[in-house]
N, C-alpha and C positions, 0 to 999 in steps of 0.2 A: 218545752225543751228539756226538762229535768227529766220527765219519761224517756225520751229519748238518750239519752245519759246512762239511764239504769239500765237501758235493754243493750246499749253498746259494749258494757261494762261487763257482762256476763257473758255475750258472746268473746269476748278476748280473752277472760279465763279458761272457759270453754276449751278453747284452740290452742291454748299454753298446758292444759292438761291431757290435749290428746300426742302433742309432741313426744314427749317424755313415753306416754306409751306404743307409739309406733317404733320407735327407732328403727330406721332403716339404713340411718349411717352407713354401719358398720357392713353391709352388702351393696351399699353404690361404693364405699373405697373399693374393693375387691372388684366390682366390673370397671371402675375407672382405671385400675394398674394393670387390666388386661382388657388394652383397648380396641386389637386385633381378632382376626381369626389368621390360622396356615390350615393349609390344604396343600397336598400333593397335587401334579400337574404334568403332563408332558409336552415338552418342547421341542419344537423342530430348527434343525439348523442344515442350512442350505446354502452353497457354494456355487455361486457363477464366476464366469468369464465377465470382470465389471467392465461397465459402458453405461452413455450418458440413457438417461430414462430410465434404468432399471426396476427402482424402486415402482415406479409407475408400475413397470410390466410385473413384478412379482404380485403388488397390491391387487391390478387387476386379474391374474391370473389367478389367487384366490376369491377374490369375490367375484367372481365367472361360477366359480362352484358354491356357492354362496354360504363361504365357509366365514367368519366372523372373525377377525384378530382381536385375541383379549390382552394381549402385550406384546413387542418385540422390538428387537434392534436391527441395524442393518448399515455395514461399515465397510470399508479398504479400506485397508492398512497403510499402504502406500502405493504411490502411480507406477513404481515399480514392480510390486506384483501381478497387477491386474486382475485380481481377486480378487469380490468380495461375498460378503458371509452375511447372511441371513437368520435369525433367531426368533419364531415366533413361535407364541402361545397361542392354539386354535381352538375354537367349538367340536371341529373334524377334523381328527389326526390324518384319518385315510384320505379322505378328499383333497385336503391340503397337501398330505404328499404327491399326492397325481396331479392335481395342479401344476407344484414345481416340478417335476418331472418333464411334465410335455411342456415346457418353457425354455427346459434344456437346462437345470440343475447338476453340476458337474458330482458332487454327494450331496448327498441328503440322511442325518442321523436325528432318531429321536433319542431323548434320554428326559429321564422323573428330575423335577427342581419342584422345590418349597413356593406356594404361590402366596404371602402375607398380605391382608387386606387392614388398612390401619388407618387410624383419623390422619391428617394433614394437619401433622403438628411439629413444632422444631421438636427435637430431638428423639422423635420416633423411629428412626432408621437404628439412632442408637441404642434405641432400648431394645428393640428385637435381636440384633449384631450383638449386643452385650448378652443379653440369655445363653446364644449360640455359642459365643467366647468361652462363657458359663460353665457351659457343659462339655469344653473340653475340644469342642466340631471344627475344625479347618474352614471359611467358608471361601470358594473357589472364585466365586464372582457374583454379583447380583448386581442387577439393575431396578429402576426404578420410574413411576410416574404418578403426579396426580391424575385423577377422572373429573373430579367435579368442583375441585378445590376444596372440597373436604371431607374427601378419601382418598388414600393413594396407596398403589400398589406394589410389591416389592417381589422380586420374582430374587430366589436364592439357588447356589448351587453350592454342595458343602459335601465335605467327604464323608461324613454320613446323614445323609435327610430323614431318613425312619427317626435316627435318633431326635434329631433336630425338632422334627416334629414334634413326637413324644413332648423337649422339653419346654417348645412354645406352648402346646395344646396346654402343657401344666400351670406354665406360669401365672 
């Protein structure tokens, strides 16, 4: 038992000596306070005549083209308009707009939004929002979801996104 004592003894030195010269600290804090990636994106947004089933029919009428939704929303306003509005992120911009098209799409506009991929943590939405604040950026609107319960995605739209980008990519 006492051999066994001496050989346990030096491996635990051993491993208290190689600590001190690894330090990696100071590079996992720097990837833990930027725990996202942004990417540019383009979104579509698409206007019917709303009626009960819709969403069915838009869903299916892109996955007919077997185009992939990677985010979106899809809302009236009110039963007095009778309008509602569609906003999705695709794998196929083109395909996805002729989809809605021949469904009967009343407009259909794309435009570039921030697409942020970040852990599923409280207050993650506001550390991205706070950077943007940061640097001065108006943000327009953004929506959000998890995927797996521990990543979630954050789609931004902001009066300047180059910038925005710019100052998440730095953060």
């Amino acid at each position: 038992m006492a051999k066994a004592s001496r050989k346990t003894t030096p491996k635990k030195s051993r491993a208290a000596t190689k600590k001190p010269a690894t330090k990696v600290v100071p590079a996992a804090k720097k990837t833990a306070t930027r725990s996202f990636t942004a990417k540019t994106a383009k979104e579509i947004t698409a206007t019917f005549v709303d009626s009960v089933g819709l969403t069915a029919k838009v869903a299916a009428a892109v996955a007919a083209e077997c185009v992939n939704i990677l985010a979106g929303t899809g809302y009236s306003a009110s039963g007095m308009r009778r309008k509602a509005t569609f906003t999705l992120i695709v794998d196929d911009l083109i395909k996805a707009e002729k989809a809605l098209e021949k469904i009967g799409a009343d407009e259909i506009q794309d435009s570039s939004v921030i697409m942020v991929e970040t852990a599923n943590k409280v207050g993650a939405l506001e550390k991205i929002s706070r950077i943007i604040a940061n640097a001065g950026i108006m943000i327009y609107y953004f929506y959000s979801t998890t995927s797996s319960g521990k990543t979630a995605t954050c789609v931004f739209k902001t009066a300047d996104d180059k910038k925005a980008i710019k100052v998440l990519q730095e953060a």
